[in-house]
C-alpha positions in Angstrom: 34.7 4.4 -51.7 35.7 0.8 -52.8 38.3 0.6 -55.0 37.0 -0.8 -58.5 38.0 -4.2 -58.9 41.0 -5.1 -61.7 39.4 -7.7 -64.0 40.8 -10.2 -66.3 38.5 -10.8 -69.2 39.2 -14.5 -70.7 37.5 -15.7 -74.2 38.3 -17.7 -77.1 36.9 -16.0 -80.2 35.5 -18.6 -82.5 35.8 -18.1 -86.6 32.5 -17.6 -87.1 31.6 -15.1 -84.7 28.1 -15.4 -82.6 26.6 -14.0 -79.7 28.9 -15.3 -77.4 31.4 -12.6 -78.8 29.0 -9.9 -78.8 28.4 -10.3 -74.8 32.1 -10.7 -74.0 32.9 -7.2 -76.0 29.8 -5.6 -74.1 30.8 -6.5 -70.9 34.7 -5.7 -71.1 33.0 -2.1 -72.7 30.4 -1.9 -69.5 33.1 -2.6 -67.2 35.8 0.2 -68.6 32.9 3.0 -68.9 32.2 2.1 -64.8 35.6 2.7 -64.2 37.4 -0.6 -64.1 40.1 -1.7 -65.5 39.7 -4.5 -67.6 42.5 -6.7 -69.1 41.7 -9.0 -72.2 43.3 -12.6 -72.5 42.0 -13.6 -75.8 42.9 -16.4 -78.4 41.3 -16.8 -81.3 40.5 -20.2 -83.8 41.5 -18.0 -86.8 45.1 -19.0 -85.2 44.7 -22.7 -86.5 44.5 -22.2 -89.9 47.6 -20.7 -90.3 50.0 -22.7 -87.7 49.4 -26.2 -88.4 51.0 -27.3 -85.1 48.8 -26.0 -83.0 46.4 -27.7 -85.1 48.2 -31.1 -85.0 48.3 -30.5 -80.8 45.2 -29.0 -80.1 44.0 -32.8 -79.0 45.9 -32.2 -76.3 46.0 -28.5 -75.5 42.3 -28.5 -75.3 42.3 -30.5 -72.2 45.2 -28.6 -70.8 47.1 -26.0 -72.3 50.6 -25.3 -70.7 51.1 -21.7 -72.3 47.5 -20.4 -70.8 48.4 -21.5 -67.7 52.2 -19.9 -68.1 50.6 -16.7 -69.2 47.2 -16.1 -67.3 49.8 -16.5 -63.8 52.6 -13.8 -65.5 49.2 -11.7 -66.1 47.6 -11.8 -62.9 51.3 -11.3 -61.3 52.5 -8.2 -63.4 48.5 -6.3 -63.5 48.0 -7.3 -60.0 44.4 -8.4 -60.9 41.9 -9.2 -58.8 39.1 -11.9 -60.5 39.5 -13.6 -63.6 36.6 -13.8 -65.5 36.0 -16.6 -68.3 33.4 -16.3 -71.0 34.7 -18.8 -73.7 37.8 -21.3 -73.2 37.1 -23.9 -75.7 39.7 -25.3 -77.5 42.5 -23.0 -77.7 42.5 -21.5 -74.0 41.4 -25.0 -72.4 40.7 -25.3 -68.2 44.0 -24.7 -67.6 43.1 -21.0 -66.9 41.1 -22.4 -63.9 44.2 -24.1 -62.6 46.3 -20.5 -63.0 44.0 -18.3 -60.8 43.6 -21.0 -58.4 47.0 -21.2 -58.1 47.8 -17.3 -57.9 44.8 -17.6 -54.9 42.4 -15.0 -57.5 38.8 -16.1 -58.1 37.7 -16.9 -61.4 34.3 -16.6 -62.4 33.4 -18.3 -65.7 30.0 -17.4 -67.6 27.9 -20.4 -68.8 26.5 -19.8 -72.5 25.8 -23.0 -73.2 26.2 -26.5 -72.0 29.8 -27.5 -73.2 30.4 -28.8 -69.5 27.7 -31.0 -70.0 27.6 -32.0 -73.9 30.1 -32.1 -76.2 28.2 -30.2 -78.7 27.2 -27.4 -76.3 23.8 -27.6 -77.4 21.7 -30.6 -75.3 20.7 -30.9 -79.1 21.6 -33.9 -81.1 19.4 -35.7 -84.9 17.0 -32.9 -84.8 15.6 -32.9 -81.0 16.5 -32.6 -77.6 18.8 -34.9 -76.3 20.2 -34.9 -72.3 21.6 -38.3 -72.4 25.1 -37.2 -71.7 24.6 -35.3 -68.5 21.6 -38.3 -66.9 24.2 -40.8 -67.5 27.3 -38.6 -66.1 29.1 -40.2 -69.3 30.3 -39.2 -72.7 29.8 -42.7 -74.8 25.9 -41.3 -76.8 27.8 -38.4 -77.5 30.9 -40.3 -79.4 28.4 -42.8 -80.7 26.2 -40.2 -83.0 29.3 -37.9 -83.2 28.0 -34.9 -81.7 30.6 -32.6 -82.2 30.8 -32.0 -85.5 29.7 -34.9 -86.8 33.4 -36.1 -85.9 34.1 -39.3 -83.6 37.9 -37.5 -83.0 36.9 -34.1 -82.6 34.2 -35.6 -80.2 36.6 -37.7 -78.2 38.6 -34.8 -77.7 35.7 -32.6 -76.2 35.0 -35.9 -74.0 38.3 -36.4 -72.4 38.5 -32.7 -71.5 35.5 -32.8 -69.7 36.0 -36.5 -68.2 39.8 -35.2 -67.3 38.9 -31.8 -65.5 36.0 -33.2 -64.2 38.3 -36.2 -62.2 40.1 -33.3 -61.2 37.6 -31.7 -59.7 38.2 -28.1 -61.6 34.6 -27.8 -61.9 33.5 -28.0 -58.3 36.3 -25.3 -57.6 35.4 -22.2 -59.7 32.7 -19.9 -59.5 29.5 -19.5 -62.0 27.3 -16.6 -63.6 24.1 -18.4 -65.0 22.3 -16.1 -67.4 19.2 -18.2 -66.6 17.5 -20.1 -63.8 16.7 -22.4 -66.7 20.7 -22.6 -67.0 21.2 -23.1 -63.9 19.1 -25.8 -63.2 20.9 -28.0 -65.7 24.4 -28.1 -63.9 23.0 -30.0 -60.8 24.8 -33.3 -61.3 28.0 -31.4 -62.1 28.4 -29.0 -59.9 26.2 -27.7 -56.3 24.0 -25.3 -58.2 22.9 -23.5 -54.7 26.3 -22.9 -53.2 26.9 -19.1 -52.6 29.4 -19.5 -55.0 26.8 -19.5 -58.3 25.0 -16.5 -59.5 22.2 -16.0 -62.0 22.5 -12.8 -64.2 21.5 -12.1 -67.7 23.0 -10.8 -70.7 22.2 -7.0 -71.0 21.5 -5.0 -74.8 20.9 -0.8 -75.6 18.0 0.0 -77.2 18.9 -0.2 -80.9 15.4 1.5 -82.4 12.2 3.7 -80.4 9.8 1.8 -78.5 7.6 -0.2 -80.1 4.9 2.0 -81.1 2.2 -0.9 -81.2 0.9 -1.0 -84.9 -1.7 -3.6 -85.2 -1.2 -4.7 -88.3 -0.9 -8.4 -88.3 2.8 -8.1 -89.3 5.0 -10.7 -87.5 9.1 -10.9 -87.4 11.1 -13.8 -88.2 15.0 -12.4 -87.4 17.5 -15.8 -86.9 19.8 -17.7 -88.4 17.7 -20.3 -91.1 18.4 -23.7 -89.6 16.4 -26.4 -88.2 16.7 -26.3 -85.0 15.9 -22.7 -85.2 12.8 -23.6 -86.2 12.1 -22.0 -89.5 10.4 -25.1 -91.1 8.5 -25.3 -88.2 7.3 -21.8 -88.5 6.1 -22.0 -92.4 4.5 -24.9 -92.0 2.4 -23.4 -88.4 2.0 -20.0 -90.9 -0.1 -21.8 -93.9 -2.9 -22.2 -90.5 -3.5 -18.7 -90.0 -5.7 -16.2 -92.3 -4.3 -15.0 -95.6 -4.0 -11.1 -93.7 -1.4 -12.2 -91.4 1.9 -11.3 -92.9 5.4 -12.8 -91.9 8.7 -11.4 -92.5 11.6 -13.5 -92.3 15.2 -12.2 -92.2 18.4 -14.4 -92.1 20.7 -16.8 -93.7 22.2 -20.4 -93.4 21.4 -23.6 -94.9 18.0 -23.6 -95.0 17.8 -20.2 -97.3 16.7 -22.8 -100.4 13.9 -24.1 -98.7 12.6 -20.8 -97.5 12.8 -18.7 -100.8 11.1 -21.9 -102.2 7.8 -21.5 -99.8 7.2 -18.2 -100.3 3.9 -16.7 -100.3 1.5 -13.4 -100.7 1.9 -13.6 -96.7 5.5 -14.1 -96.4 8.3 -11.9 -97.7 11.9 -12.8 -97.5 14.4 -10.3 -96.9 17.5 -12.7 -96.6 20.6 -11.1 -94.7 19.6 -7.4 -93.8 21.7 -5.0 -91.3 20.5 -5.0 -88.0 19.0 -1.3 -88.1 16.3 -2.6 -90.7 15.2 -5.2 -89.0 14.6 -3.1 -85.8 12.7 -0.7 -87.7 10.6 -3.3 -88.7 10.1 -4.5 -85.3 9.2 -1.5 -84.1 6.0 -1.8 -85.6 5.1 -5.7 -85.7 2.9 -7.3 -83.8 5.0 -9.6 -82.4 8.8 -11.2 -83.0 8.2 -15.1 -83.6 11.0 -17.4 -82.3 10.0 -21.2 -83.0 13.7 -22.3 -81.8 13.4 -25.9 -81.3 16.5 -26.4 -79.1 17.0 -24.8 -75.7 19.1 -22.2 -76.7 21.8 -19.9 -74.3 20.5 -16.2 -74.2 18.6 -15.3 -77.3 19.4 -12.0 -78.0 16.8 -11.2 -80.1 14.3 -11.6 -77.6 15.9 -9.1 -75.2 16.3 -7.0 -78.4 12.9 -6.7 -79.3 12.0 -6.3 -75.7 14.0 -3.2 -75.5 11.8 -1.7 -77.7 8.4 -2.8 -76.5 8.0 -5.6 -79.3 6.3 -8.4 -77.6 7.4 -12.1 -78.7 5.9 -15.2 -79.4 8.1 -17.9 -78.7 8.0 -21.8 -78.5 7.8 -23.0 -75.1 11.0 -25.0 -74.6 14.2 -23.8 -73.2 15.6 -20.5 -72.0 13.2 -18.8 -74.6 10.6 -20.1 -72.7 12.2 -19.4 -69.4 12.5 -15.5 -70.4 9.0 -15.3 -71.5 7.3 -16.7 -68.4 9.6 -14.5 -66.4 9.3 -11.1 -68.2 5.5 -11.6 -68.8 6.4 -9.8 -72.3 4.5 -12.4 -74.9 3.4 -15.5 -75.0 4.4 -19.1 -75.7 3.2 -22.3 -77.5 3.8 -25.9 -77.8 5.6 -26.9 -81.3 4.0 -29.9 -81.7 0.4 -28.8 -81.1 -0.8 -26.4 -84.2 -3.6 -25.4 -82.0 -0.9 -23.8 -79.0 0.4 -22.0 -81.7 -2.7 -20.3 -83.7 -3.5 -19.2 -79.4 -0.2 -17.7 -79.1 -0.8 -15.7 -82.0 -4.6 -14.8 -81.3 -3.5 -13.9 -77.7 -0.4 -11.7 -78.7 -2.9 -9.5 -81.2 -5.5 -8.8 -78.6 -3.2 -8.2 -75.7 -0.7 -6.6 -77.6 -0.6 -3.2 -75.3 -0.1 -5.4 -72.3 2.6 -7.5 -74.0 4.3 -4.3 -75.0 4.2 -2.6 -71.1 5.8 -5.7 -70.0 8.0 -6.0 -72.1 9.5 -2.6 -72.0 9.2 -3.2 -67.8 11.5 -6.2 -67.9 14.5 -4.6 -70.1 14.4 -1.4 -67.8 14.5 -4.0 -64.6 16.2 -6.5 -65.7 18.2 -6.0 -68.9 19.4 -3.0 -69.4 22.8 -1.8 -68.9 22.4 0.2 -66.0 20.8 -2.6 -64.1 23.4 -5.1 -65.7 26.4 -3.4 -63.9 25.2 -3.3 -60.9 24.4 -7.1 -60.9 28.0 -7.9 -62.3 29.9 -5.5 -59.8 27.7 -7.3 -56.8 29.4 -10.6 -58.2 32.7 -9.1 -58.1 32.6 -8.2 -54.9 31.3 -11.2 -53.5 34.2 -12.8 -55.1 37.0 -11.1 -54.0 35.7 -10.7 -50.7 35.0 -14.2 -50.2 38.4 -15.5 -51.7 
């Protein structure tokens, strides 16, 4: 038998945590139950609120950090391991872990969850729609003009000469990638070659987290996200006051928009705010349908894979990965957010093919996203890897 490859788990935990964090724990969990062992380089942006010169540096750490680069090569040296693998290296962690396996000759592998090597923002979103201006022009300058990270022009600068540095360098052309969507993957063609044998496609995996959907027809429908625009939530209560009075919508979340939504509620929608996750898969288990209006392309909704697992079909807007996972997995339907009439279908469609929906739905989390499955494709990549240098 092959030895189990050593891996080196790299992320940079952000202070408001997200799914991002959730994947990187699963995996480094997958990996140790399959018998590997899995050492965990993490930083965290909690660390800048209480040293104030690493804040007053970070303008120049997050292009290149010396002490990631110092310590990812003593690592690699003293655990002997044998493929580095980055989730998350923005800002504390920086590119410079790139530069350390390359220069210990160990491949590093680094997971796409969004499109910070394309936009500064991470999001191809940017004044309420999508926006790809930075990657067709190869440049950073719409970006710094609307001030699209964090409504900063400095923090923005600083995202842009990170990118603009590494990329002159040529970092990006060097490493390996795991997609977690041909929709992803498609987007990286002008940075890097997107069909090398170098690049990978593999989803984010989740466990079941209720019993499969049992397939109530009751015209109940689940709202579970995060209330902000470009989630779609207005979206969705305005499409909502379209359909009869007997379709009922349940919306669970938080964020800025939580106002606005308590202030349109109706006999037909009930607002549950924040509510622990077990609820809201209860709940699922007997909807109709999750609806996910997301009006941005998103990374890897796990939501949708969440509800899949259960046999919950989903009605999702047609943009994006969302949209991507839906035509792939044949579990729900789609509709256009700017026609009414797409929507009102979607809905129509979901309700009288709801047994279908639910088949494939529950078909694509055993072939595709479960953890079983999961491991398999990961350890595939690692081999690959080390094999080929």
């Amino acid at each position: 038998m092959r030895k189990k490859k050593k891996i080196l788990m790299v992320h940079n935990f952000y202070q408001i945590g997200g799914g991002e964090h959730t994947v990187f724990k699963n995996e480094v969990e997958l990996l140790r139950d399959n018998g590997h062992e899995v050492i965990e380089y993490t930083r965290s942006n909690d660390e800048l609120k209480s040293d104030k010169w690493k804040l007053l540096f970070l303008p120049f750490t997050t292009v290149w950090s010396l002490r990631t680069y110092i310590e990812i090569r003593k690592l690699i040296k003293n655990e002997q391991i044998d493929v580095v693998h980055c989730h998350n290296t923005f800002p504390l962690i920086s590119p410079s872990v790139y530069y350390a396996a390359r220069s210990m000759k160990v491949p590093v592998v680094q997971t796409i969850h969004n499109f910070r090597l394309l936009c500064p923002n991470g999001s191809f979103y940017c004044k309420g729609k999508v926006c790809e201006k930075c990657r067709e022009n190869g440049n950073f300058k719409e970006a710094i003009k609307n001030k699209c990270y964090r409504n900063s022009t400095v923090g923005t600068i600083i995202v842009a000469a990170m990118l603009t540095v590494n990329r002159k360098l040529g970092i990006y052309k060097k490493i390996s990638y795991i997609f977690l969507t041909e929709f992803n993957k498609s987007k990286f063609d002008k940075l890097i070659d997107i069909n090398s044998n170098q690049v990978f496609v593999k989803p984010n995996f989740v466990s079941r987290k209720g019993e499969p959907s049992k397939g109530a027809h009751k015209r109940v429908f689940i709202f579970a996200s995060r209330l902000e625009e470009n989630k779609g939530i207005k979206l969705l209560l305005e499409l909502w006051k379209l359909l009869p009075k007997d379709y009922c919508l349940h919306i669970y979340g938080d964020g800025t928009l939580k106002n606005f939504v308590e202030e349109n509620v109706k006999e037909n929608i009930s607002f549950y705010g924040f509510t622990p996750q077990k609820t809201i898969f209860e709940d699922l288990s007997t909807a109709t349908a999750l609806v996910f209006p997301s009006i941005w392309y998103e990374g890897f909704p796990m939501i949708l894979a969440e509800a899949m697992a259960i046999g919950c079909p989903v009605v999702s807007t047609n943009i994006g990965n969302a949209g991507d996972i839906l035509v792939n997995s044949k579990g729900g339907t789609t509709f256009e957010p700017d026609k009414p009439d797409t929507f009102i279908n979607a809905i129509e469609d979901v309700l009288q093919n709801n047994e279908i929906y639910q088949k494939n739905a529950l078909a694509y989390y055993s072939e595709t996203l479960s953890k079983d499955k999961n491991y398999v494709l990961q350890n595939d990549i690692y081999e690959h890897l080390f094999g080929g240098g």
